[in-house]
PDB file of N, CA, C and O in Angstrom:
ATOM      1  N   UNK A   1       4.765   7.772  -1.234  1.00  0.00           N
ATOM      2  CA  UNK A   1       4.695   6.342  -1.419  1.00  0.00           C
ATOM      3  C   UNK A   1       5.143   6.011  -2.833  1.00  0.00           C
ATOM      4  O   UNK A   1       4.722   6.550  -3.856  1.00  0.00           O
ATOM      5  N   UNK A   2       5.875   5.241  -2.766  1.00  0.00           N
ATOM      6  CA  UNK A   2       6.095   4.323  -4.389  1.00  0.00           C
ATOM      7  C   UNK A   2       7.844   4.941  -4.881  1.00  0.00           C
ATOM      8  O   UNK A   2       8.848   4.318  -5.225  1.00  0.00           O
ATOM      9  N   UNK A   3       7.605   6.246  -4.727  1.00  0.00           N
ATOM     10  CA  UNK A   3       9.103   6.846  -4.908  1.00  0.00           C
ATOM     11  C   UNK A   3      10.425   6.689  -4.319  1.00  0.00           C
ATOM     12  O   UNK A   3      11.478   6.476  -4.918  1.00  0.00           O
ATOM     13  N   UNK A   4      10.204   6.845  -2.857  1.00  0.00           N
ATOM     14  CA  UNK A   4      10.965   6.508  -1.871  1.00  0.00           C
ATOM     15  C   UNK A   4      11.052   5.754  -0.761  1.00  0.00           C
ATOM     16  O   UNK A   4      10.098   6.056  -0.044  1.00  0.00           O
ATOM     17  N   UNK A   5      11.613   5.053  -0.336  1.00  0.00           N
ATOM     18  CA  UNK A   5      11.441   3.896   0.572  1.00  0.00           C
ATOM     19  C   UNK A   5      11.305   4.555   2.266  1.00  0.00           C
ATOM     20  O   UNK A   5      10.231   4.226   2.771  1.00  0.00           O
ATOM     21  N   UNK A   6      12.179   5.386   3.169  1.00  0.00           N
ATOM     22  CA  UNK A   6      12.047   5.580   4.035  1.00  0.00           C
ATOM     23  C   UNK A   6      11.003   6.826   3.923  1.00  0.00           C
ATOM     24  O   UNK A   6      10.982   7.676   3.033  1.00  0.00           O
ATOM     25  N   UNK A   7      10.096   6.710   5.109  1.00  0.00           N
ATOM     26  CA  UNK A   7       9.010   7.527   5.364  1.00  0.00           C
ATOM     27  C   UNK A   7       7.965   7.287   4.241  1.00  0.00           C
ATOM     28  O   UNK A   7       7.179   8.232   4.166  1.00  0.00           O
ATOM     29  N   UNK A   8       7.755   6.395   3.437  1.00  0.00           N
ATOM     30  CA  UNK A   8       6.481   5.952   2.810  1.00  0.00           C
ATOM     31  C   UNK A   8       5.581   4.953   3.380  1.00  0.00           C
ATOM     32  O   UNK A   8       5.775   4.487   4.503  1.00  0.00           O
ATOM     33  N   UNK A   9       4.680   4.640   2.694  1.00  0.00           N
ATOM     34  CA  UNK A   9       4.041   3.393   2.963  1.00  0.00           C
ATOM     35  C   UNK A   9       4.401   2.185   3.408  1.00  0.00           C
ATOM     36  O   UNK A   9       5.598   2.073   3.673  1.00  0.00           O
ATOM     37  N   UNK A  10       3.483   0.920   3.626  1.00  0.00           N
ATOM     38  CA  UNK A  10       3.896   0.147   4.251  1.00  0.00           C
ATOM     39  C   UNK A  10       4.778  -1.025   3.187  1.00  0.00           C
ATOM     40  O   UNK A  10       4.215  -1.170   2.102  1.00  0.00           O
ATOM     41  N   UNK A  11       5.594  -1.551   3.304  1.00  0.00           N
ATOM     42  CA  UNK A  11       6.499  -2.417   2.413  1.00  0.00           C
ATOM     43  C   UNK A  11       5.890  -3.965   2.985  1.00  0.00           C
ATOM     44  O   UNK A  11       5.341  -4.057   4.083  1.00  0.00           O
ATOM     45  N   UNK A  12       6.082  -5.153   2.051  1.00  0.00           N
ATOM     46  CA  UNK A  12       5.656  -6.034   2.031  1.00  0.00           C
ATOM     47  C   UNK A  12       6.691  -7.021   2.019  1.00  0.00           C
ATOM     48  O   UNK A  12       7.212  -7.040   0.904  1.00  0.00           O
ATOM     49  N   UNK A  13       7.363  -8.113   3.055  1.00  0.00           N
ATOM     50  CA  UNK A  13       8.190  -8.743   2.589  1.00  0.00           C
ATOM     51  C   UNK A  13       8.011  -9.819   2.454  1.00  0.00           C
ATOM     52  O   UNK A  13       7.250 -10.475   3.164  1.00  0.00           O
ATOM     53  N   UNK A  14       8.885 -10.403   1.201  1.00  0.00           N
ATOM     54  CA  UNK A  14       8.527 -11.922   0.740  1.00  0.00           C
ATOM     55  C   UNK A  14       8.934 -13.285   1.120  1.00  0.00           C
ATOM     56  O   UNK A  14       8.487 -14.415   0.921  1.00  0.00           O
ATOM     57  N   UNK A  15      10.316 -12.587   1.968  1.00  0.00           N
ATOM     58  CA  UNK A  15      11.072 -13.830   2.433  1.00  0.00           C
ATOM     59  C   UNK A  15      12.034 -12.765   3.393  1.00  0.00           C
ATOM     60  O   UNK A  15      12.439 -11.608   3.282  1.00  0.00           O
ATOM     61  N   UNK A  16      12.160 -14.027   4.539  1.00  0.00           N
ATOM     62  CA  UNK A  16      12.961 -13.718   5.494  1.00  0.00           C
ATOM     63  C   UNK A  16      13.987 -13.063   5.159  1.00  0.00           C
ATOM     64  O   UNK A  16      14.414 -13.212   4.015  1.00  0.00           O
ATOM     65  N   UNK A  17      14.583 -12.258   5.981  1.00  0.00           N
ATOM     66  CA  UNK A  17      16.209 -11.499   5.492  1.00  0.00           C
ATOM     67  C   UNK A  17      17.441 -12.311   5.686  1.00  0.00           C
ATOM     68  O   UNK A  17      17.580 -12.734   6.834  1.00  0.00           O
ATOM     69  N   UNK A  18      18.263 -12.591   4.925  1.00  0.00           N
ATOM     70  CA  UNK A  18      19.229 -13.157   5.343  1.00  0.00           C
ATOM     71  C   UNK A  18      20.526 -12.182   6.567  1.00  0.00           C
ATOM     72  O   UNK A  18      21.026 -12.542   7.633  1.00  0.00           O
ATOM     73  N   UNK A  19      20.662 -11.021   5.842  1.00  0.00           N
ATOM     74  CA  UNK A  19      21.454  -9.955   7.126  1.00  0.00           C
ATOM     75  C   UNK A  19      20.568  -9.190   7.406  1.00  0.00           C
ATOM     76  O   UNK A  19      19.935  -9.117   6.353  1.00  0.00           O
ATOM     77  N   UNK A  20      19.941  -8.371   8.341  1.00  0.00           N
ATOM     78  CA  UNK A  20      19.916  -7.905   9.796  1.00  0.00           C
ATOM     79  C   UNK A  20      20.497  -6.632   9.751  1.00  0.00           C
ATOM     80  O   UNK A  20      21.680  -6.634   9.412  1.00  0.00           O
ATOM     81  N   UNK A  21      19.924  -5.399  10.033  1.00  0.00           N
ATOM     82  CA  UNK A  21      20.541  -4.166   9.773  1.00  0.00           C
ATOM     83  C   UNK A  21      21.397  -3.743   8.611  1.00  0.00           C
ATOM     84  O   UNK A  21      22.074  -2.743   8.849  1.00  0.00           O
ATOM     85  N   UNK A  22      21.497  -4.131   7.715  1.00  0.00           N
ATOM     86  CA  UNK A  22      22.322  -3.666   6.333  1.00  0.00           C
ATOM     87  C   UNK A  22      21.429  -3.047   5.979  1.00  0.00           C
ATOM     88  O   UNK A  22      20.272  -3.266   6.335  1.00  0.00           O
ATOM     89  N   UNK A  23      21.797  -2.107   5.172  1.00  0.00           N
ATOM     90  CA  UNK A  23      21.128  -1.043   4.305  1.00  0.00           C
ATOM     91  C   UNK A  23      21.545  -1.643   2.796  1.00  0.00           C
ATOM     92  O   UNK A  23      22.742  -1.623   2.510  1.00  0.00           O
ATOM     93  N   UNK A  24      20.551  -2.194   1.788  1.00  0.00           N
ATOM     94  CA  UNK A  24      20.686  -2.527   0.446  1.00  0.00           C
ATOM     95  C   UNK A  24      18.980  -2.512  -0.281  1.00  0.00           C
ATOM     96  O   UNK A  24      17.794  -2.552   0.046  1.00  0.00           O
ATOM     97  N   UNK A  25      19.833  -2.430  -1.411  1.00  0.00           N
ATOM     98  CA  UNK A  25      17.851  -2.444  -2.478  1.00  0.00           C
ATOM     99  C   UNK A  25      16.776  -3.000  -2.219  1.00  0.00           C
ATOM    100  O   UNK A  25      16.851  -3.998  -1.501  1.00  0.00           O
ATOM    101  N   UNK A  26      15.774  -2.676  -2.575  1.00  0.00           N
ATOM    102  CA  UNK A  26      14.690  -3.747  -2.071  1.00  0.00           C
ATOM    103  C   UNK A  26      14.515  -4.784  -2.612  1.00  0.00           C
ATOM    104  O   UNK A  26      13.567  -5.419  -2.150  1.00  0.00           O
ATOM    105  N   UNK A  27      15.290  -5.452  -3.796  1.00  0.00           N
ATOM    106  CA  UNK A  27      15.110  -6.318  -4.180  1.00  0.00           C
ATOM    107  C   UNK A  27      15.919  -7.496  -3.869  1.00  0.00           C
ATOM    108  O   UNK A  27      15.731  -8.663  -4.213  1.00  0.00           O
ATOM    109  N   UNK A  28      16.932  -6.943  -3.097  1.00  0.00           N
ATOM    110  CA  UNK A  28      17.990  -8.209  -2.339  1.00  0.00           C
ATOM    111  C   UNK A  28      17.271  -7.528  -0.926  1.00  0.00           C
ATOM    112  O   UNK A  28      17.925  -8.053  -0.025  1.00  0.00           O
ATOM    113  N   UNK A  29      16.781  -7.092  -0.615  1.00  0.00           N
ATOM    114  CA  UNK A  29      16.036  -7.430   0.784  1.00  0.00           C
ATOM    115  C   UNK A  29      14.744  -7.922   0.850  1.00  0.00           C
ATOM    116  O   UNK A  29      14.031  -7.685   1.825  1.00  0.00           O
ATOM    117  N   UNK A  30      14.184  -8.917  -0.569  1.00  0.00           N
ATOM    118  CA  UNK A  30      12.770  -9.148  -1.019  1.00  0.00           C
ATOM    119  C   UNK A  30      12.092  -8.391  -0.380  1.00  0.00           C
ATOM    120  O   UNK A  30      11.454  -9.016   0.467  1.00  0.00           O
ATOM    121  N   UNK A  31      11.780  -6.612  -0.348  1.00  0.00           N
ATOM    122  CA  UNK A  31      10.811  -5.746  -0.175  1.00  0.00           C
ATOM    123  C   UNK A  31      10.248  -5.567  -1.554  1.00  0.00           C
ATOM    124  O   UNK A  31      10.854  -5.416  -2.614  1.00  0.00           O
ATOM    125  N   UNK A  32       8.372  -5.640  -1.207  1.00  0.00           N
ATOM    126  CA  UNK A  32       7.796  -4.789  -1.834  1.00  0.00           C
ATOM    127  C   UNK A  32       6.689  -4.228  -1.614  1.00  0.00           C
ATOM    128  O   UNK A  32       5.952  -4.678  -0.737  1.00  0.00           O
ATOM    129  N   UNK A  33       6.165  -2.593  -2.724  1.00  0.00           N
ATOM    130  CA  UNK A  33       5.254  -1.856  -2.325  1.00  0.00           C
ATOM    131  C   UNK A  33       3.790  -2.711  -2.057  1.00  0.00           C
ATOM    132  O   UNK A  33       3.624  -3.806  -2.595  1.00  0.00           O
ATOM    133  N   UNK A  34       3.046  -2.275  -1.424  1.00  0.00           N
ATOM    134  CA  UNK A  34       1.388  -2.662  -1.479  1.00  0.00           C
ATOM    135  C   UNK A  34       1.026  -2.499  -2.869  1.00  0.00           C
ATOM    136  O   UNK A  34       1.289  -1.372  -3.290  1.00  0.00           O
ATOM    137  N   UNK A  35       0.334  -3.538  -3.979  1.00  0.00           N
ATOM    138  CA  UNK A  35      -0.328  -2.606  -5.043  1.00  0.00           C
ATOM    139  C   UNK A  35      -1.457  -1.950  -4.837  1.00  0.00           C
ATOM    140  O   UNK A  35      -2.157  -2.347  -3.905  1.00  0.00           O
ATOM    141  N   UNK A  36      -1.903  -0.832  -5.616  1.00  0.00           N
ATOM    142  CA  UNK A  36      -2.940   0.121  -5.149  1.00  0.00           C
ATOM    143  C   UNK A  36      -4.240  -0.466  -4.839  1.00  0.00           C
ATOM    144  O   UNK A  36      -5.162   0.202  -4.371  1.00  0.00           O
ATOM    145  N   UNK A  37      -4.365  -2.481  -5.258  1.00  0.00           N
ATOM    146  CA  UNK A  37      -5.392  -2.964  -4.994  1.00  0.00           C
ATOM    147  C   UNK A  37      -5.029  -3.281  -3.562  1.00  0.00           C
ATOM    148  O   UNK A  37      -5.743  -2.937  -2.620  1.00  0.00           O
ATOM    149  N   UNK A  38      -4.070  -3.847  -3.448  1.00  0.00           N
ATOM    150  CA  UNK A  38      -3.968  -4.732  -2.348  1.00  0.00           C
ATOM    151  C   UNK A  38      -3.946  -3.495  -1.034  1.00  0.00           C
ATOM    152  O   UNK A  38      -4.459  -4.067  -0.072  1.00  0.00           O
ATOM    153  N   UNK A  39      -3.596  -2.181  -0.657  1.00  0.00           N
ATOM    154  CA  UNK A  39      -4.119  -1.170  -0.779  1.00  0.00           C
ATOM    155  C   UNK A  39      -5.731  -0.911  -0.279  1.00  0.00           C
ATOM    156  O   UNK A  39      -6.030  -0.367   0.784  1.00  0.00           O
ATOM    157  N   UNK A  40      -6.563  -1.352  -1.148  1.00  0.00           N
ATOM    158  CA  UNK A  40      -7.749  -0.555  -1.501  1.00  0.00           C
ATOM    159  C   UNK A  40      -8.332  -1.935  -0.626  1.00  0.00           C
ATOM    160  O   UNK A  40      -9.138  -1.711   0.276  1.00  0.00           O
ATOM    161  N   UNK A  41      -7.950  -3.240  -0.880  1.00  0.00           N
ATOM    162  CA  UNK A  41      -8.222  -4.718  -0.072  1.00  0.00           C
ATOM    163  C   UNK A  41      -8.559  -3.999   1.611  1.00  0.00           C
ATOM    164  O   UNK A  41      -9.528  -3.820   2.349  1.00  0.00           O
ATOM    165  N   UNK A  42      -7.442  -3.816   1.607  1.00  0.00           N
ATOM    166  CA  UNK A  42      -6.959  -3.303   3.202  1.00  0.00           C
ATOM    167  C   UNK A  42      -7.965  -2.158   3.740  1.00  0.00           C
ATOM    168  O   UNK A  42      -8.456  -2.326   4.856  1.00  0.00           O
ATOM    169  N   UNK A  43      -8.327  -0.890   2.924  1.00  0.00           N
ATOM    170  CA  UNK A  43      -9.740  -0.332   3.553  1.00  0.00           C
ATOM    171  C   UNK A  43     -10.937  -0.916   3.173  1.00  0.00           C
ATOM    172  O   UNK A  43     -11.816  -0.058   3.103  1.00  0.00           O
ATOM    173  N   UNK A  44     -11.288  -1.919   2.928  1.00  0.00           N
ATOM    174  CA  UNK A  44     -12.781  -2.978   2.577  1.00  0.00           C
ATOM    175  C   UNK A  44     -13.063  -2.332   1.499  1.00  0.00           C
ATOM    176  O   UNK A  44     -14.241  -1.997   1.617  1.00  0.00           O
ATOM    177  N   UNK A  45     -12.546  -1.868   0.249  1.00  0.00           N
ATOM    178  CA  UNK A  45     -13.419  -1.232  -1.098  1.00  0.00           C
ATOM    179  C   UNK A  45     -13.429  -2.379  -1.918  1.00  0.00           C
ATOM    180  O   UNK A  45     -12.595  -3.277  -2.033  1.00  0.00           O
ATOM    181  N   UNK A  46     -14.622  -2.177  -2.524  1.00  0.00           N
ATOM    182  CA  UNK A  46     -15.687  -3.152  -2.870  1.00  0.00           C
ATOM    183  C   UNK A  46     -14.377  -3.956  -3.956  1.00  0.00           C
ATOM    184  O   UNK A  46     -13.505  -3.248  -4.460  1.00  0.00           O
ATOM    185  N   UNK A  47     -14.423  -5.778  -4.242  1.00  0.00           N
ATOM    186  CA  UNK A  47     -13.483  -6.068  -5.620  1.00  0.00           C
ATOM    187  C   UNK A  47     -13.860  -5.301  -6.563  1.00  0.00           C
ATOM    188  O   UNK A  47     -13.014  -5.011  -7.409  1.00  0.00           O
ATOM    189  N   UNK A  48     -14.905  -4.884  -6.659  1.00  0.00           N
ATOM    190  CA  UNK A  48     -15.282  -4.437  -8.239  1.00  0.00           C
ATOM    191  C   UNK A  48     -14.593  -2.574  -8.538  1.00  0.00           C
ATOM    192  O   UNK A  48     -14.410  -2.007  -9.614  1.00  0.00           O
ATOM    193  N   UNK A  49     -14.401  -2.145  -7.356  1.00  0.00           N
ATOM    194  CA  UNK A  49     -13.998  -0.705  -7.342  1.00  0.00           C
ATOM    195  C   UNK A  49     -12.620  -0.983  -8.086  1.00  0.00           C
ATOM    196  O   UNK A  49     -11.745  -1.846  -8.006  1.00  0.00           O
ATOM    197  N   UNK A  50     -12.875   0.319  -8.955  1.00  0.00           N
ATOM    198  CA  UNK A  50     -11.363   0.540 -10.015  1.00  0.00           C
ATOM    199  C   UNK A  50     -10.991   2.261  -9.709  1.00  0.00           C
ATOM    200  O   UNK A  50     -11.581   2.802  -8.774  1.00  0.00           O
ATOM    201  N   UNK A  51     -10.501   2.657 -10.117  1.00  0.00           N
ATOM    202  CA  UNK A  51      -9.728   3.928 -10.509  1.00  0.00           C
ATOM    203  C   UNK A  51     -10.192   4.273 -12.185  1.00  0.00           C
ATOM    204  O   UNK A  51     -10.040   3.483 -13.117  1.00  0.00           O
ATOM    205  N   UNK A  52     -10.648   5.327 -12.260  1.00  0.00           N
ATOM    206  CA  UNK A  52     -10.567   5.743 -14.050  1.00  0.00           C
ATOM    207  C   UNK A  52      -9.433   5.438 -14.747  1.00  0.00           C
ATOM    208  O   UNK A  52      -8.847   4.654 -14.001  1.00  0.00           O
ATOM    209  N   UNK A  53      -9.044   5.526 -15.326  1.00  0.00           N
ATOM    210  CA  UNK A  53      -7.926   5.584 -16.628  1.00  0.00           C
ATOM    211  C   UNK A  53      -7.055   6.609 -16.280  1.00  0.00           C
ATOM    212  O   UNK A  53      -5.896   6.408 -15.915  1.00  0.00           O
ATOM    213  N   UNK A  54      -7.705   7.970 -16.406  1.00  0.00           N
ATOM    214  CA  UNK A  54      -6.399   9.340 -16.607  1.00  0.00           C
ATOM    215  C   UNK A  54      -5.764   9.203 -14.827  1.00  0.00           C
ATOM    216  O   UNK A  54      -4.652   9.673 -14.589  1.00  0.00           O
ATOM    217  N   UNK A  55      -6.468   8.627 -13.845  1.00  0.00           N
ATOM    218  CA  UNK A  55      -5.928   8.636 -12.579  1.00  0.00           C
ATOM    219  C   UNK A  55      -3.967   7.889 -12.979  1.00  0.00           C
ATOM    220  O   UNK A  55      -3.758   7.054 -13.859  1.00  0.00           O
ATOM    221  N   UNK A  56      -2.988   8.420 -12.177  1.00  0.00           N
ATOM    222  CA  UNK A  56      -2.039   8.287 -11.978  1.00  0.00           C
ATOM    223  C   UNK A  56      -1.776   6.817 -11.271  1.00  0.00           C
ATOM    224  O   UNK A  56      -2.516   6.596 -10.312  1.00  0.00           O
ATOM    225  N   UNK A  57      -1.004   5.971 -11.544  1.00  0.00           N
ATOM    226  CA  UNK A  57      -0.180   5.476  -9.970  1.00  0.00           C
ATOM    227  C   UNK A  57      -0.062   6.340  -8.701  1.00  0.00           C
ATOM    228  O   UNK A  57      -0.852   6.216  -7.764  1.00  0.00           O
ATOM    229  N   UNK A  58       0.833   7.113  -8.706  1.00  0.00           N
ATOM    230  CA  UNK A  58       0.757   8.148  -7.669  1.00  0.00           C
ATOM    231  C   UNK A  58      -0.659   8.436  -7.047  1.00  0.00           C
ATOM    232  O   UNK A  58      -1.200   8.171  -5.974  1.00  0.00           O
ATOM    233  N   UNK A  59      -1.050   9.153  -8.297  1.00  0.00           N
ATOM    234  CA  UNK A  59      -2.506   9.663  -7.477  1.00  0.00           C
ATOM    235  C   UNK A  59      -3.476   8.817  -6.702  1.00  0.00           C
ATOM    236  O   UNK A  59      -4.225   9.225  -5.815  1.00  0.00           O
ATOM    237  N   UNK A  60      -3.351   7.406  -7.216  1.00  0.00           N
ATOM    238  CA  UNK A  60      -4.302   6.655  -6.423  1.00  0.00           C
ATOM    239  C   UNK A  60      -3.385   6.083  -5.039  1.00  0.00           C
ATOM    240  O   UNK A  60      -3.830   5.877  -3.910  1.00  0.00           O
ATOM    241  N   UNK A  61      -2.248   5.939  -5.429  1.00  0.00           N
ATOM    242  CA  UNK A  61      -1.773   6.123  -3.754  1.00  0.00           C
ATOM    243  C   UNK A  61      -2.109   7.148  -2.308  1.00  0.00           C
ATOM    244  O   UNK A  61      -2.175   7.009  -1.087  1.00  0.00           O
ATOM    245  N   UNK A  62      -2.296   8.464  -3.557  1.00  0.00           N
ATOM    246  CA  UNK A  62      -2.483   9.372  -2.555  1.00  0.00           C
ATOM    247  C   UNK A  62      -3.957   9.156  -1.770  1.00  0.00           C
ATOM    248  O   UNK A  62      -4.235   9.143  -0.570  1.00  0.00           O
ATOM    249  N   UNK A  63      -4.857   8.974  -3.097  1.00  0.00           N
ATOM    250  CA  UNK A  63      -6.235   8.908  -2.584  1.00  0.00           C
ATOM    251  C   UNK A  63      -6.554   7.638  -1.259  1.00  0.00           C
ATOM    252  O   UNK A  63      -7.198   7.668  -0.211  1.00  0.00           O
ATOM    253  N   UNK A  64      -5.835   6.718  -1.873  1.00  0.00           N
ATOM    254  CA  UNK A  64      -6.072   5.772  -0.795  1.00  0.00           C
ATOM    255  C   UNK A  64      -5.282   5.847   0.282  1.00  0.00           C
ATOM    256  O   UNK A  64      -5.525   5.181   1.289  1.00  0.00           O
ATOM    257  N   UNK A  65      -4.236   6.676   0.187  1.00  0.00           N
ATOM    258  CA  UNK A  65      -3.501   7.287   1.689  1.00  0.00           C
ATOM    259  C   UNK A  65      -4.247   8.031   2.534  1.00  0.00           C
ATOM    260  O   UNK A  65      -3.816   8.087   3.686  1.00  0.00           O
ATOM    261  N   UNK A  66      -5.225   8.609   2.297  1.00  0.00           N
ATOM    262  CA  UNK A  66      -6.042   9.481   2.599  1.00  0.00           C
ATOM    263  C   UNK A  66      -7.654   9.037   2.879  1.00  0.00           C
ATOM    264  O   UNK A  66      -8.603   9.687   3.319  1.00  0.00           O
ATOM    265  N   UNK A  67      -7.537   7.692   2.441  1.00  0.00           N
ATOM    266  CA  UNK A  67      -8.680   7.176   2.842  1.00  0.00           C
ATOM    267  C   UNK A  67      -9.100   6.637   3.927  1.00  0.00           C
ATOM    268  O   UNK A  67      -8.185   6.321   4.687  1.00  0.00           O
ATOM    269  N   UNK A  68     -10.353   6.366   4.362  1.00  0.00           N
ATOM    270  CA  UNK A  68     -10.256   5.336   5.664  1.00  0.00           C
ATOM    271  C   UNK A  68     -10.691   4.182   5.149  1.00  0.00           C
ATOM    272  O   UNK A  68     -11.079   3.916   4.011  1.00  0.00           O
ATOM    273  N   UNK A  69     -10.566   3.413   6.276  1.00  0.00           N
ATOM    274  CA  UNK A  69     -11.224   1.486   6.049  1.00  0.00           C
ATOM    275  C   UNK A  69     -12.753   2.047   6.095  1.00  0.00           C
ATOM    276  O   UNK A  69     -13.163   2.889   6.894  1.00  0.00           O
ATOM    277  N   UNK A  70     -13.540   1.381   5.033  1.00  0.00           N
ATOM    278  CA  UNK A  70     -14.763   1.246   5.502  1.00  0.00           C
ATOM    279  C   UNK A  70     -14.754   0.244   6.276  1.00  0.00           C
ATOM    280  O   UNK A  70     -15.735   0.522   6.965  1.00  0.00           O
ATOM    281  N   UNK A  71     -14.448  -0.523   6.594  1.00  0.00           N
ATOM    282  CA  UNK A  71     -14.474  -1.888   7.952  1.00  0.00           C
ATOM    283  C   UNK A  71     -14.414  -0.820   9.446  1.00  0.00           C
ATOM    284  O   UNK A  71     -15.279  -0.802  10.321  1.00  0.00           O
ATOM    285  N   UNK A  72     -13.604  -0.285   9.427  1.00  0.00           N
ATOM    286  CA  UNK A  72     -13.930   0.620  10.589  1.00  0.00           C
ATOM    287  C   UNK A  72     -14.962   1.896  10.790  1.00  0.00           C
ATOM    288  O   UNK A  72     -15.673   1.891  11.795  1.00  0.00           O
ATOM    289  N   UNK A  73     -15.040   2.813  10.001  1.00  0.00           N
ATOM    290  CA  UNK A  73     -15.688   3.956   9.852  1.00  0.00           C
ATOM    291  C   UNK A  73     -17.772   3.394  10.155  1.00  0.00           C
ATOM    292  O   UNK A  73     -18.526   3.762  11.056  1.00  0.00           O
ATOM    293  N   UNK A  74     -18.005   2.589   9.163  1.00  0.00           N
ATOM    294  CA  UNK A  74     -19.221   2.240   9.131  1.00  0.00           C
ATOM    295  C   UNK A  74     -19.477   1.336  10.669  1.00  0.00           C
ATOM    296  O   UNK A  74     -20.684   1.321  10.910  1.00  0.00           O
ATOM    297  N   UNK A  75     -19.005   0.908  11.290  1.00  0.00           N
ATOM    298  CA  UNK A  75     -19.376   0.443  12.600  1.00  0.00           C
ATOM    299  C   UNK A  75     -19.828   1.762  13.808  1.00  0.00           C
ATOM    300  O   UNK A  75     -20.786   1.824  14.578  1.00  0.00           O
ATOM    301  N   UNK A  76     -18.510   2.863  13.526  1.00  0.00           N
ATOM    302  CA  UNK A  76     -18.300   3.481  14.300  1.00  0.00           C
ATOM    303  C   UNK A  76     -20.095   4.719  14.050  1.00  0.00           C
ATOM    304  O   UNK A  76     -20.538   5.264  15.060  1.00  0.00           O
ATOM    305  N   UNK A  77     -21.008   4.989  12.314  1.00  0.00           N
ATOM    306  CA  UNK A  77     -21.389   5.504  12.342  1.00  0.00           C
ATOM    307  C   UNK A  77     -22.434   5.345  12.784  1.00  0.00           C
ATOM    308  O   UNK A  77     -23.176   6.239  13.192  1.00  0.00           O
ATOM    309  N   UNK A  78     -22.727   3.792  12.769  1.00  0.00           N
ATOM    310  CA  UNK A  78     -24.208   2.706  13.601  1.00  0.00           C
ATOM    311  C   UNK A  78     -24.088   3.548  14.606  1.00  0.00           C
ATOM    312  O   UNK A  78     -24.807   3.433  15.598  1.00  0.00           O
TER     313      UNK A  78
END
């Protein structure tokens, strides 16, 4: 995630595409990444949850790639 576009994470778009199957940057195709909050939004972790300091970009992608939703998990353990 974050490095490469095909086979990563999920991309976010901002505005409709004007062409339709072209292959170009993400920034003339208004794509962009999840930030690691918006991310962390998406498995229910608390607003106040942060990441330490020495944690990476990367690394907190990974962690939260690897995470589950608490919105789902905690229903399922009731």
């Amino acid at each position: 995630y974050y490095r490469y576009v095909k086979g990563t994470g999920s991309l976010l778009a901002t505005v409709q595409p004007k062409k339709k199957g072209k292959s170009s940057p993400l920034k003339e195709q208004c794509l962009r990444f999840f930030t690691p909050r918006e991310v962390a939004n998406l498995h229910s972790f608390p607003e106040d949850f942060h990441f330490p300091q020495q944690i990476s970009l990367r690394q907190r992608y990974a962690l939260l790639g690897n995470s589950l939703s608490i919105a789902v998990v905690a229903p399922l353990l009731r």
